[in-house]
C-alpha positions in Angstrom: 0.0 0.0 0.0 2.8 2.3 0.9 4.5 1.7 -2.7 0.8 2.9 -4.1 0.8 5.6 -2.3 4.9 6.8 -2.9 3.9 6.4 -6.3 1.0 8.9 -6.4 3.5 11.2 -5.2 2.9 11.1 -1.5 5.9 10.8 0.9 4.3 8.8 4.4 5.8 8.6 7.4 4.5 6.3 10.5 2.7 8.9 12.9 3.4 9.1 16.4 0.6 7.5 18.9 1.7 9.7 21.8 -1.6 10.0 23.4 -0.8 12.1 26.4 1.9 14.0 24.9 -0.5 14.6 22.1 -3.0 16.0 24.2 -0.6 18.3 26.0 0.5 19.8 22.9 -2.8 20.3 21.5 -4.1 21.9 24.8 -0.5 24.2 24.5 -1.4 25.6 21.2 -4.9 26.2 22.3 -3.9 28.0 25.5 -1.6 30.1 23.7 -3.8 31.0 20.6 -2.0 28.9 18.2 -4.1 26.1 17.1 -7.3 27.8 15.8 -10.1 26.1 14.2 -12.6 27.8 11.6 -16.3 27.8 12.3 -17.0 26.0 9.2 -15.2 22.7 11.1 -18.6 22.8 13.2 -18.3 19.2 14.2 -15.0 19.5 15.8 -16.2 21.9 19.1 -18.6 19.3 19.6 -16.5 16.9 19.5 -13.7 18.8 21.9 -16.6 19.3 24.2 -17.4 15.5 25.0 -14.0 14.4 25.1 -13.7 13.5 28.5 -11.7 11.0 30.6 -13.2 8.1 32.7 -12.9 7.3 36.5 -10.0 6.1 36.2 -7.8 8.8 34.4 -8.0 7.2 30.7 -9.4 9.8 27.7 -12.9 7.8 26.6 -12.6 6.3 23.5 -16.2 7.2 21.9 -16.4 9.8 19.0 -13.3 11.1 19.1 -12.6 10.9 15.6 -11.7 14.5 15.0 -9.6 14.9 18.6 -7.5 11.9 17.3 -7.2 13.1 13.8 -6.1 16.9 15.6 -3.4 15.2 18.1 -2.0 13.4 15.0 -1.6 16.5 12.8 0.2 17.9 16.1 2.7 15.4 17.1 2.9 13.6 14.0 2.2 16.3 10.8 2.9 20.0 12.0 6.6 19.8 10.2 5.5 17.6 7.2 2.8 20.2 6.6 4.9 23.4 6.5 6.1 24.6 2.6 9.7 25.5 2.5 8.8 28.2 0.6 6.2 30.0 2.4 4.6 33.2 0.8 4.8 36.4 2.6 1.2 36.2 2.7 1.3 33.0 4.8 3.8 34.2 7.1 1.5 36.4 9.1 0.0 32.8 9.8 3.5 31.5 11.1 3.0 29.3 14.8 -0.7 29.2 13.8 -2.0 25.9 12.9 -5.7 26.3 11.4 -7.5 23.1 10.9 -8.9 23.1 7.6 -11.4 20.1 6.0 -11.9 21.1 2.5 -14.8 19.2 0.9 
């Protein structure tokens, strides 16, 4: 699958699975204003809201989709994703990492 995918152009890495590192991170960039997610992602506050841990200190594992999908893009893609050549209309973006689905 990986040999598909290289082909297509693509260059994969494994992601890290870092849960509570990954949540740290995220919560970091929040805190400081540096992880900003548009209003048009309108399932992803939802989401955030119900994420939640059980009695016993572990993060329930129920629709967390989008939170997972976020802590990835954190620990795992936030270097892959940045263009060598950024714009000097990006760079007023620089430390800020909008989530973007596009359709």
């Amino acid at each position: 699958m990986n040999r598909i995918y290289r082909g297509c152009g693509l260059n994969l890495a494994p992601a890290v699975n870092a849960v509570e590192a990954g949540i740290y991170q995220v919560w970091q960039l929040m805190s400081a204003g540096k992880l900003k997610v548009f209003a048009s992602l309108s399932n992803w506050p939802q989401e955030f809201r119900l994420y939640q841990r059980d009695t016993e200190g572990k993060v329930v594992k129920t629709n967390d989709h989008l939170m997972d999908a976020t802590r990835y893009l954190i620990v795992s893609g936030r270097e892959r994703a940045r263009h060598q050549n950024e714009s000097r209309q990006n760079r007023s973006f620089r430390g800020v990492f909008p989530l973007v689905i596009s359709g």
